[in-house]
N, C-alpha and C positions, 0 to 999 in steps of 0.2 A: 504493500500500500504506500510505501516511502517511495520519493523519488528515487532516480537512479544517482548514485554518489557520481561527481567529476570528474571529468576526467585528468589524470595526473599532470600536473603545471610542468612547461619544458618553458627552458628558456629563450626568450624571442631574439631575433638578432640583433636590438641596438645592445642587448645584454653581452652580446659574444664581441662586441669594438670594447675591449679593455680599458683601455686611456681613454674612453669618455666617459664608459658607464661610470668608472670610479671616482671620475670628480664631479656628480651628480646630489644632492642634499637628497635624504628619504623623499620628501615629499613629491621628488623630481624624479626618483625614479619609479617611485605607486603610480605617479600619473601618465608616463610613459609605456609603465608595463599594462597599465589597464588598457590604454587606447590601442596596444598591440593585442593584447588577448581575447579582444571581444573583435576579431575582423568583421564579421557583418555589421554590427556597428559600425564599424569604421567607413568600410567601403560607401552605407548608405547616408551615411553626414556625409562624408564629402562629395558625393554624387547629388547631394540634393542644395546643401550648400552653393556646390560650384555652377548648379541649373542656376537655381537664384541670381548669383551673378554675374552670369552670360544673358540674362535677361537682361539686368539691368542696362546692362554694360551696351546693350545692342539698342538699348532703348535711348538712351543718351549718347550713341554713335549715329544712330539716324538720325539724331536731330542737328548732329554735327554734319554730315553729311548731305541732310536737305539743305539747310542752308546758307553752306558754301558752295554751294551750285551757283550763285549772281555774282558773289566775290572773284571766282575763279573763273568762270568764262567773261564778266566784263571788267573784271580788273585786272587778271593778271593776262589771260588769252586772247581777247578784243579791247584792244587799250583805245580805239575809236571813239569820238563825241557822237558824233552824227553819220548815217545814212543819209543817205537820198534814192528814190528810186523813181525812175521814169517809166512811160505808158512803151506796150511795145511800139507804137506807131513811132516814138521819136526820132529824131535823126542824130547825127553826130552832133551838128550846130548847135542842137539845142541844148546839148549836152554841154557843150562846148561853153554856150552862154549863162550855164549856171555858174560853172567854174570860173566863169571871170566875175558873175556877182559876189561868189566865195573869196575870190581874192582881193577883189576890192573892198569886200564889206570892213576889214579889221579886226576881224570878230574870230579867224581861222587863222591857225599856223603852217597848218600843211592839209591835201589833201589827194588823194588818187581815185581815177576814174577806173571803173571796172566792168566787166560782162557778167548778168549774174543770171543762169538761168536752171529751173528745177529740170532734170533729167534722173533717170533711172541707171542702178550701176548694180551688176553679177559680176561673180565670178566665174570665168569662163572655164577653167578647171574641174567645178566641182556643182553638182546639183543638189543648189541653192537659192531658197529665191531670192529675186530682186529685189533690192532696195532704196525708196526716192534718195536724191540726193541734191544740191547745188554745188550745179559748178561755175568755180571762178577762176574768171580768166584776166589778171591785172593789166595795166598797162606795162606797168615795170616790176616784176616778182622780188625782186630785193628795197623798190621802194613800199613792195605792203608789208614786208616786216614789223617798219613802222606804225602798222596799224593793226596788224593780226600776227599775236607771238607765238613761233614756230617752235617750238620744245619739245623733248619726250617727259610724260608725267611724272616717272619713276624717278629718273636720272635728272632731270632738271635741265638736263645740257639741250644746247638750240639742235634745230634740226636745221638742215642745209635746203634752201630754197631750192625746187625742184630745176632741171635744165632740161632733160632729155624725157623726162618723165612726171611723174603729176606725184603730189604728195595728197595722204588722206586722211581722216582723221580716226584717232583709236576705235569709236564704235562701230565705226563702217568694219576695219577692220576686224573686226571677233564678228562681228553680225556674218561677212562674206569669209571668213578663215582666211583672210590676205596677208602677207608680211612682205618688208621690201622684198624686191626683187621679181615678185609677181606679177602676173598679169591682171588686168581690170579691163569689162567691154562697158561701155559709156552707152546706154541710148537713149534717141530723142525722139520718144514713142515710137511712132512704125518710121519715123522720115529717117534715120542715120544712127550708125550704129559702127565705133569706133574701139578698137583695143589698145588699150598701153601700159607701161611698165611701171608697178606702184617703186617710187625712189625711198618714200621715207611715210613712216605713221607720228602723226603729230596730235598733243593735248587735247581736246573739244570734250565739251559738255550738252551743248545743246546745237542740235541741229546734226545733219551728215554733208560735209563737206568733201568735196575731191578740187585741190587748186593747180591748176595747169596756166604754165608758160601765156603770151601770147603768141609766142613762134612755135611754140609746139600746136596752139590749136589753129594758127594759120595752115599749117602744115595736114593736120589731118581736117579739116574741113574746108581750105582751099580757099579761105578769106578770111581778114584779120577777124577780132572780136569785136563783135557790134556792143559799144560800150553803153549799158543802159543801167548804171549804177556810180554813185561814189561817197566815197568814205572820208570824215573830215576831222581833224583834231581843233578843238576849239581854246580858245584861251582867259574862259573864262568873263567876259564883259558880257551886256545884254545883245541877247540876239535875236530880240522879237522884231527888229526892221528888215533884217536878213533875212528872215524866216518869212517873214508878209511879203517878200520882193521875189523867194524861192517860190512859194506856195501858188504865186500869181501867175508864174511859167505853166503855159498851159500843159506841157508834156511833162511834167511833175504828175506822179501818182503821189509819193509820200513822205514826208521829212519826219527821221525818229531821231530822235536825241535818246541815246543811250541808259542814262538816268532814267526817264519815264520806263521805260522796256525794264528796267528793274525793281523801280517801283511796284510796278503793274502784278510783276511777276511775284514777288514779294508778301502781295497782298492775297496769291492765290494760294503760294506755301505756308503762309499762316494756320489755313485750314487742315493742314496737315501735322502744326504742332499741337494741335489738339489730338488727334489719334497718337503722337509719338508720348506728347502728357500722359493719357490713358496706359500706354505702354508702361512707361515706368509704372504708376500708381500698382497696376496692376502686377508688377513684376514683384514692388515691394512688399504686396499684401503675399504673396506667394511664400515672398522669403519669408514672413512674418511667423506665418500659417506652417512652412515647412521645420520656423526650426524650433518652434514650438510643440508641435508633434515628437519629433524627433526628441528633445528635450526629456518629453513624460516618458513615452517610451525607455527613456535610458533610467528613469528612474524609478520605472513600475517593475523595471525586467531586472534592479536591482535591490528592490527593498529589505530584502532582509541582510545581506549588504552593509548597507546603508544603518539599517535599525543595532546591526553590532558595532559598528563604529561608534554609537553614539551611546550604548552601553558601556563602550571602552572608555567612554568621556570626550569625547569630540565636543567641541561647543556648535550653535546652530549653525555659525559662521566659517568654524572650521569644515562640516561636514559642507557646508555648500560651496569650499573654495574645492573641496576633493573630488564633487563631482566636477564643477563647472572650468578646472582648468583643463579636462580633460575636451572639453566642448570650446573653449577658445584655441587651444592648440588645431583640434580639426575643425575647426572656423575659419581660422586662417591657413590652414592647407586648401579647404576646398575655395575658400574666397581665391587665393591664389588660381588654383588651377581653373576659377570660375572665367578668369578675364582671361584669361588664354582661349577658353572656348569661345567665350564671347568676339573676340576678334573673328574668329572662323563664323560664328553664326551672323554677325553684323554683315560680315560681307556675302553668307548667304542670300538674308536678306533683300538688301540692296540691289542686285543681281536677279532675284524673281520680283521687284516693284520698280523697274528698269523698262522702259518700253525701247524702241527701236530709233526716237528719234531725241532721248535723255540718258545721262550717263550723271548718274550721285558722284560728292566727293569719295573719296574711297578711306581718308584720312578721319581717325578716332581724335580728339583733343587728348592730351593729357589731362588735364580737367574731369572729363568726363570717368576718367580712368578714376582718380580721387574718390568722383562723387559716388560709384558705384560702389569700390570698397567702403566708405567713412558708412553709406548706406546700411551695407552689409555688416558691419561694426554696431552701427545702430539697432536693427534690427535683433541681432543676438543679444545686446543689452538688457534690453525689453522684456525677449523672452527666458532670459535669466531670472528676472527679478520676479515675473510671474508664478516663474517652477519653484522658484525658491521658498515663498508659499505653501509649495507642497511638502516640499521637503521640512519643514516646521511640523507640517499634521502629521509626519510619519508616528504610528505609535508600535514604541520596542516591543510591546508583549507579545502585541499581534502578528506583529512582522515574524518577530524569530518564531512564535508558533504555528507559522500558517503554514508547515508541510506537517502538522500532526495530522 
């Protein structure tokens, strides 16, 4: 009718590293040997633990990640003030005629004219679908530096304006399996349908861009680029007389200043930190809820335990540091190995809320990294102080008599 006696204690392995276990105080080494000997315990704190915060952690990465999406493509990738973009019917003149209102307004410091038109791009290798794209074709490929910065994400380092071949931008690239060297067929619905050599994948966040030469696209389409765009750096003064004198050109479709277009966009990711908000909350109640659980358990499946320790004279405080350092020790194993997973799950994430024509930052804050632990620090406090409660109502007679 007794239970089965336990099985005989063997020593765990931080016991068998000499020169540490020995310069270890008792209470350092009760606590260590407990957390080794009960491995299901162990395994299921920190497997639950570290769930918690890979939530957090993903939670407070996406919202690093939504909104550094306007910073990163219009501050550090499109360093441009202003667009402009003309009706197709326009001509070059007219084109022509804006640019000298630009220059003479005061108002701009540099600008370049450009070709911009949506076309469809495959990879002609591999059966894939197609993907819209714009392509642009500058006047001068090392004067739009200046206004659209060539980099790889990873590396930081510039990318080499294309010559012989078109450069593209990273999503295009994962979307069509492209890397330099490659091929790319360009077409313009059913009228034209061109191949050429990807030279280089370059930073973008929004939109799918392929930039080629204007000699390279005189070359394969047999006439310069009909220039019906241009990109403007401003210097800051008012430029509502500029703007009424642009606007008034009848071959003007639209003048965007930069700021608005982030603005605008700004106002639409807003709506999204309310679902990333919900994230966390809900991640914290998690961890709240799991390490709570957890908690009772460790002290339900030890009470008689527990109830000799305090026969032996344990005060209330001593028995609750004997459970509970065993519970901060795997607190912060699994908080540890939380944020590790959480990197991998953030970028899961990120990756399935991705469409084909947005790319998230990919970049976690350190911050974020902080808030998740100090979180999860938090949270074990709490439920400390709860169980600790419990451990006060433990009663010795019942405890040690409960396998009569």
């Amino acid at each position: 009718m007794r239970p089965k006696s336990p099985k005989a204690s063997r020593k765990t392995l931080i016991e068998r590293i000499g020169f540490f276990w020995k310069r270890l105080s008792f209470t350092q080494k009760v606590t260590l040997r407990n957390i080794f000997r009960y491995k299901k315990r162990f395994y299921m704190t920190i497997a639950g633990i570290a769930g918690c915060t890979a939530l957090l952690l993903t939670g407070f990465g996406l919202r690093d990640s939504v909104s550094a999406v306007m910073g990163l493509q219009y501050g550090d990738i499109d360093i441009y003030d202003l667009s402009i973009t003309f009706a197709d019917s326009a001509k070059q003149r007219d084109v022509d005629r804006v640019g000298d209102i630009l220059q003479s307004s005061g108002n701009v410091t540099g600008f370049i004219k450009l070709r911009e038109k949506t076309m469809d791009a495959l990879n002609p290798d591999e059966n894939l679908a197609s993907r819209q794209i714009i392509l642009m074709a500058p006047e001068d490929m090392d004067k739009l530096g200046s206004f659209v910065v060539f980099r790889d994400r990873l590396t930081k380092k510039p990318v080499t304006p294309p010559v012989g071949g078109v450069l593209i931008t990273e999503k295009l690239s994962k979307l069509l399996d492209i890397s330099p060297g490659d091929p790319i067929q360009i077409k313009d619905g059913d009228k034209s349908s061109v191949t050429v050599t990807v030279t280089g994948i370059t930073e973008n966040y929004l939109f799918n861009y392929i930039y080629m030469p204007a000699s390279l696209y005189k070359q394969l389409y047999g006439a310069p680029p009909d220039q019906n765009g241009i990109l403007a750096l401003l210097n800051g003064n008012n430029t509502a007389v500029m703007t009424n004198d642009i606007l008034n050109e009848k071959s003007v479709n639209a003048v965007t200043f930069t700021q608005n277009t982030v603005n605008n966009f700004n106002d639409i990711l807003s709506n999204l930190n309310f679902v990333v908000l919900v994230l966390i909350v809900s991640a914290g109640a998690l961890a709240f809820v799991v390490l709570m659980n957890l908690s009772s358990i460790n002290i339900s499946e030890r009470m008689r335990e527990l109830a000799t320790i305090q026969v032996l004279g344990f005060y209330d405080n001593e028995v609750s540091a004997y459970v509970f350092r065993e519970s901060a020790v795997l607190t912060a194993i699994g908080a540890l190995a939380g944020l590790g997973a959480g990197i991998g799950l953030h970028l899961y994430v990120l990756l399935s809320a991705e469409t084909d024509i947005l790319m998230f930052g990919r970049d976690i804050q350190p911050l974020s990294f902080v808030y998740a632990l100090t979180l999860t620090i938090v949270f074990f406090i709490f439920s400390n102080a709860f169980s600790s409660r419990k451990l006060k109502r433990i009663q010795m007679i019942e405890a040690l008599k409960s396998v009569e």
